[in-house]
C-alpha positions as CSV (number, residue, x, y, z in Angstrom):
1,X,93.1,123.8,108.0
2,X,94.3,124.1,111.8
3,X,94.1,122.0,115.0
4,X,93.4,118.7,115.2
5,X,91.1,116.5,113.4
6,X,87.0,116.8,115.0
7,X,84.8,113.6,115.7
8,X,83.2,114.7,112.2
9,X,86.6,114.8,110.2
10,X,86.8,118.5,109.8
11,X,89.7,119.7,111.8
12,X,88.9,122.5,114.3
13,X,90.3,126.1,114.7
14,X,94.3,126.6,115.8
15,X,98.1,125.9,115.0
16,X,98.8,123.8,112.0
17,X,98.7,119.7,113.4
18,X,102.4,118.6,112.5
19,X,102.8,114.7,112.2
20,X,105.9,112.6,112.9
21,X,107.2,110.5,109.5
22,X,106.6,107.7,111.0
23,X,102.7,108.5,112.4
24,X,102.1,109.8,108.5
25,X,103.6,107.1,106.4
26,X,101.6,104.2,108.4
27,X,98.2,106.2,107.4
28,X,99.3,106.7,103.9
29,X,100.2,102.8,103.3
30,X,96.6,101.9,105.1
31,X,95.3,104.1,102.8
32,X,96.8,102.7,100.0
33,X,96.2,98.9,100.7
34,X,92.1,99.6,101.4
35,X,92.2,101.2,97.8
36,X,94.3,98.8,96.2
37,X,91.1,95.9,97.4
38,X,88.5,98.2,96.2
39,X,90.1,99.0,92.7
40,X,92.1,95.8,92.3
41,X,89.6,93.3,90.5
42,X,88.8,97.1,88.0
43,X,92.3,97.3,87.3
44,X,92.7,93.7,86.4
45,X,89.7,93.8,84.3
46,X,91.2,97.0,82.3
47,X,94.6,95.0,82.0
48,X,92.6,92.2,80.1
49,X,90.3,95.2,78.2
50,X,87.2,93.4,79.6
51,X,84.5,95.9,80.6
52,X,82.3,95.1,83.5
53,X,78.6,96.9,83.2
54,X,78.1,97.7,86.7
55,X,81.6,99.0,88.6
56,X,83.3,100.6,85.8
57,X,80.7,103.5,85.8
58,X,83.0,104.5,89.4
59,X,85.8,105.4,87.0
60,X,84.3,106.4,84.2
61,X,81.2,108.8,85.1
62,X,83.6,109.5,87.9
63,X,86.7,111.2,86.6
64,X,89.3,110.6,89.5
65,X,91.8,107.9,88.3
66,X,92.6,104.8,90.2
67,X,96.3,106.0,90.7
68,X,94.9,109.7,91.9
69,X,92.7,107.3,94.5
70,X,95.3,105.8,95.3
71,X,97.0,108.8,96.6
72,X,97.1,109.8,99.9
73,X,96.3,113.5,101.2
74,X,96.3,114.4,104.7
75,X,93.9,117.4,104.1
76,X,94.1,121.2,104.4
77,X,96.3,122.3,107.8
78,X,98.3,119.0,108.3
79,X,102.3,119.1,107.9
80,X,104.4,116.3,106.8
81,X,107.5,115.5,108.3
82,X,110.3,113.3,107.5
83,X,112.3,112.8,104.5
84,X,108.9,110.9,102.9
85,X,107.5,114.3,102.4
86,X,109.5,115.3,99.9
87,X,107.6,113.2,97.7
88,X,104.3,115.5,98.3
89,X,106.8,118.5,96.9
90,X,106.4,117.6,93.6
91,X,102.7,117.2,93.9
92,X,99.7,120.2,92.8
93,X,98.5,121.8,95.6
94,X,101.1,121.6,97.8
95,X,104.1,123.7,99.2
96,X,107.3,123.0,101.0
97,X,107.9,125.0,104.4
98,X,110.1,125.0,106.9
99,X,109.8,122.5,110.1
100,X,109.1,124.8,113.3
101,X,111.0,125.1,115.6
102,X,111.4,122.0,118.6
103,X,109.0,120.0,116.2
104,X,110.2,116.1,115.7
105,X,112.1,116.5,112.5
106,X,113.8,120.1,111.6
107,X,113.8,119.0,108.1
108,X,111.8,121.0,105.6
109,X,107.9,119.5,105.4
110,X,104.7,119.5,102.9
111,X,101.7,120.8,103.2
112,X,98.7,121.9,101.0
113,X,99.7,125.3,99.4
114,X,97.0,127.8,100.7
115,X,96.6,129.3,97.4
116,X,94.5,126.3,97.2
117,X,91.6,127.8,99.0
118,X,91.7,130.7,96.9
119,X,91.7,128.6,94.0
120,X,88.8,126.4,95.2
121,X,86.6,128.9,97.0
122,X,83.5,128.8,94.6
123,X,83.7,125.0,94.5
124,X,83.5,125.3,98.5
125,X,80.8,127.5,97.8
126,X,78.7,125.4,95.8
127,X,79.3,122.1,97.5
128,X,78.3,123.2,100.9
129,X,75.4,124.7,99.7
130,X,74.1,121.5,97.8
131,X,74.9,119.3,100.7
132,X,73.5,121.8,103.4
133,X,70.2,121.9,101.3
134,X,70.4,118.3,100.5
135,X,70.4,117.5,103.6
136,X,67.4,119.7,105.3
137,X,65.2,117.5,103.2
138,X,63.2,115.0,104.3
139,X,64.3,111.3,101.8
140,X,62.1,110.7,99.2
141,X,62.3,106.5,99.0
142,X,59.2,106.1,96.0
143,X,61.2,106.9,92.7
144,X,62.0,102.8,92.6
145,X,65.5,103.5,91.1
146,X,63.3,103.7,87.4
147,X,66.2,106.2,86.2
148,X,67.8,103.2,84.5
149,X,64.7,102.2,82.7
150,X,63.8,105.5,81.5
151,X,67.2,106.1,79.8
152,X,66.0,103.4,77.1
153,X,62.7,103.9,77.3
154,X,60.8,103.9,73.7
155,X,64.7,104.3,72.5
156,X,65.7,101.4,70.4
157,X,69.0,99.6,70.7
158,X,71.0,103.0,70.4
159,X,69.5,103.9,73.9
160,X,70.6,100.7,75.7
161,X,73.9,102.0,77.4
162,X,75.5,98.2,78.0
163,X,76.3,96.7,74.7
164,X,76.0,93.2,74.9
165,X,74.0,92.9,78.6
166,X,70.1,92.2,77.6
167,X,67.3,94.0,79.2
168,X,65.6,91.4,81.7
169,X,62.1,91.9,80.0
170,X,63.5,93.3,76.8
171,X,62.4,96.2,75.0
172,X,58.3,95.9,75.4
173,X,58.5,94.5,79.1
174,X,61.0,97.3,79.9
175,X,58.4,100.0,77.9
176,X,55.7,98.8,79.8
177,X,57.0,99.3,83.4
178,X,57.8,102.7,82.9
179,X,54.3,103.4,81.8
180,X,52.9,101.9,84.9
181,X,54.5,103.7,87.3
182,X,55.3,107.6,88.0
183,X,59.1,108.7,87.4
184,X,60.0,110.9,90.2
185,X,63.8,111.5,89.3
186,X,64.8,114.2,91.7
187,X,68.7,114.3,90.3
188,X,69.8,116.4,87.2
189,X,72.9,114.1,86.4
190,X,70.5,110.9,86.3
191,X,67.5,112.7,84.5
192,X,69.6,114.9,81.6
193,X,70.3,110.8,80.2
194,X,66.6,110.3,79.7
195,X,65.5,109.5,76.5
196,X,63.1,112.4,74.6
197,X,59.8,109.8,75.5
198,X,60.7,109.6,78.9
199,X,61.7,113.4,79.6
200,X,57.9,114.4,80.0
201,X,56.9,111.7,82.1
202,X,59.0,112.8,84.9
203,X,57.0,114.1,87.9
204,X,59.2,117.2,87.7
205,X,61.3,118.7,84.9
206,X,64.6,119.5,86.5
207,X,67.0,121.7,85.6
208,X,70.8,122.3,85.8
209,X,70.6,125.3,87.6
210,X,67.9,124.1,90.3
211,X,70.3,121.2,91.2
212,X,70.5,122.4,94.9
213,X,66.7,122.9,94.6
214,X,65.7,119.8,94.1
215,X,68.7,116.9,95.8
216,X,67.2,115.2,98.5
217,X,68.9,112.5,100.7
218,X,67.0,109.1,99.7
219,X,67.9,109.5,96.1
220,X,70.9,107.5,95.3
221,X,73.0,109.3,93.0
222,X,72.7,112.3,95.9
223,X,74.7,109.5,98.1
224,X,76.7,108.2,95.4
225,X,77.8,112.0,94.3
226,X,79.2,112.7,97.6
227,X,82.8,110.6,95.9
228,X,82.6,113.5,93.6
229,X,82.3,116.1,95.6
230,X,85.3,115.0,97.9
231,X,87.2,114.3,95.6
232,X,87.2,117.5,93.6
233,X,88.4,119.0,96.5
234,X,91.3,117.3,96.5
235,X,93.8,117.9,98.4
236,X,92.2,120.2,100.7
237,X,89.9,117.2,102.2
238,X,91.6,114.1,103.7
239,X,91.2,110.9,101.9
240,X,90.3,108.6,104.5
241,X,86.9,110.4,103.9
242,X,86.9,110.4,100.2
243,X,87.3,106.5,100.3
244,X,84.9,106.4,103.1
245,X,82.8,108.1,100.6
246,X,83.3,106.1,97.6
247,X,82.9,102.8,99.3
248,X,79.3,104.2,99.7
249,X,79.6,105.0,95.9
250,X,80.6,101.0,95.1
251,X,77.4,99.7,97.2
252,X,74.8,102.5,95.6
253,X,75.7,101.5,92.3
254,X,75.4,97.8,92.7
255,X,72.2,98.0,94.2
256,X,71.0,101.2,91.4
257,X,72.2,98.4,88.6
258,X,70.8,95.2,90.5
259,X,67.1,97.3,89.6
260,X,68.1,98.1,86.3
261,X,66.2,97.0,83.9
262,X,69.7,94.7,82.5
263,X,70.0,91.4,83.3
264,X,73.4,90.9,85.0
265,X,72.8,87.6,86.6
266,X,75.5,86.5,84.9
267,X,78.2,88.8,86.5
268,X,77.0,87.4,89.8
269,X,74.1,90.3,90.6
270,X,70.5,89.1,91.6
271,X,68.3,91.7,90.2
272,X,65.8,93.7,92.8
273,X,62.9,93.5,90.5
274,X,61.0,96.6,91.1
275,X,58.2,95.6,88.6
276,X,56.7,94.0,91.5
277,X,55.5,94.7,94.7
278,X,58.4,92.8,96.4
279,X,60.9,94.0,94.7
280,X,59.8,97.9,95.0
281,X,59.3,96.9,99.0
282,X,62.7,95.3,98.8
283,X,64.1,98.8,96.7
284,X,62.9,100.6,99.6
285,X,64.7,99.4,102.5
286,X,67.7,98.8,100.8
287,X,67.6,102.5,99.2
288,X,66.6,103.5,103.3
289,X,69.3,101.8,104.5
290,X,72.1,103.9,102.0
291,X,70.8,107.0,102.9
292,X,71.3,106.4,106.6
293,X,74.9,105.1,105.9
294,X,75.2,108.4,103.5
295,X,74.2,110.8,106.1
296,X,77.2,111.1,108.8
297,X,79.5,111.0,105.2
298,X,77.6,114.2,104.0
299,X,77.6,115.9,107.6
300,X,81.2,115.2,107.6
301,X,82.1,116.6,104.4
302,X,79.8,119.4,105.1
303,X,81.5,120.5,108.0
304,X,85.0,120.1,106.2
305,X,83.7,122.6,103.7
306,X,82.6,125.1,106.3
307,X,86.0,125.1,108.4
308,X,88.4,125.6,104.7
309,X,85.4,128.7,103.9
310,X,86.3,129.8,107.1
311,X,90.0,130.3,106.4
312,X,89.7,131.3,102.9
313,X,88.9,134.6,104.1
């Protein structure tokens, strides 16, 4: 990408924005210190092989590794200088070019390869089309978060997805709550876990291939996706974005497993009990309240999206 960086994140139209060493390496060591006390208490966990019910899903669902987090990419259009970038040399996606002429180092610099585009085009496609019609949609805020409790629906133990954490109002109570309320899922990745019983109940049956039909902004997972979608771009979109967005991941999955139907009290998590009308009031607000915080994230990435189509001829 070319020009400097926008208010939004996506850099506008013109030369390539060269940065000093020294201007580069201070983002990339912020970078890596906010990861490193977002991933830190996971990675100790997985050093002890303890498993942890709610957080692990953000790197396990999610395929990006904590060291591939951890890394630091400037995005599309931005040129490394200094000796430091010969680290980025080694890296996929990027390319080594010569410093222009009267820039601050005359040393050879990184930047991402623009092959890259090519190579990445139909994900651009796809992902701006699935967060441009995601976000022309009014939020839906009445499914309750009962996803969760219609993957073990009528399912037995083998449908219980946590070993060892126990269902708050075990296997009737947890029956009996999907059967008194609607399921309005509106996201494919969250609906294909559903077990057989609960597949018809759904408001609407939803399909792979009507993904971009049927996202809307209040659901959670829509929010909580936008990690993936950044991150799959990589290196092409900046990462001080894709953290921004998987900090949002972090909070909608504690407050998607807080009104589960599992009882993790004991990890420290006060359940949002949506089998009341408090807790569905309480669901609400708190569900509103990530979908305002997911918005500017998905306009932002959006308009990353558009600039790199822009350029990939």
């Amino acid at each position: 990408m070319t020009g400097t960086p926008s208010a939004t994140g996506a850099p506008a139209l013109g030369a390539p924005v060269a940065l000093a060493e020294e201007d580069w390496t201070g983002r990339r060591e912020a970078h890596r210190a906010r990861v490193d006390a977002l991933i830190g208490p996971h990675l100790e966990r997985r050093t002890r092989g303890d498993a942890h019910p709610v957080l692990d899903f953000l790197f396990t669902y999610y395929s990006l590794r904590p060291a591939q987090l951890r890394r630091w990419h400037p995005g599309f259009g931005v040129r490394l200088e200094g000796d430091a970038a010969r680290e980025y040399w080694e890296y996929s996606g990027y390319r080594r070019v010569d410093a222009p002429e009267g820039s601050v180092s005359e040393r050879s610099v990184a930047e991402v390869n623009p092959t890259v585009l090519t190579q990445r085009r139909s994900m651009l496609e796809f992902t701006a089309r699935l967060l441009d019609a995601t976000a022309s949609r009014p939020a839906q805020l009445g499914c309750f978060g009962l996803h969760e409790w219609a993957m073990v629906y009528r399912g037995g133990d083998e449908a219980v997805r946590h070993s060892g954490t126990p269902l708050r109002l075990g296997p009737g109570g947890t029956d009996a709550v999907v059967e008194s309320m609607n399921l309005r899922c509106t996201h494919f990745d969250a609906f294909r876990f559903f077990t057989d019983d609960a597949v018809p109940r759904n408001e609407i049956p939803l399909r792979r291939e009507d993904q971009a039909a049927r996202e809307q902004p209040g659901c959670l997972h829509a929010g909580m996706d936008l990690y993936k979608w950044a991150y799959k771009l990589a290196p092409l979109v900046d990462s001080e974005l894709t953290v921004d967005c998987f900090e949002l991941a972090v909070a909608a999955r504690e407050l998607d497993m807080r009104a589960s139907p599992y009882d993790l009290s004991a990890l420290g998590y006060e359940p949002v009990p949506i089998e009341t009308a408090t807790g569905r009031a309480d669901y609400v607000r708190a569900q509103s309240a990530l979908a305002e915080r997911a918005a500017p994230l998905r306009a932002a990435l959006l308009d990353v999206c558009r600039v790199l189509l822009s350029h990939a001829g």
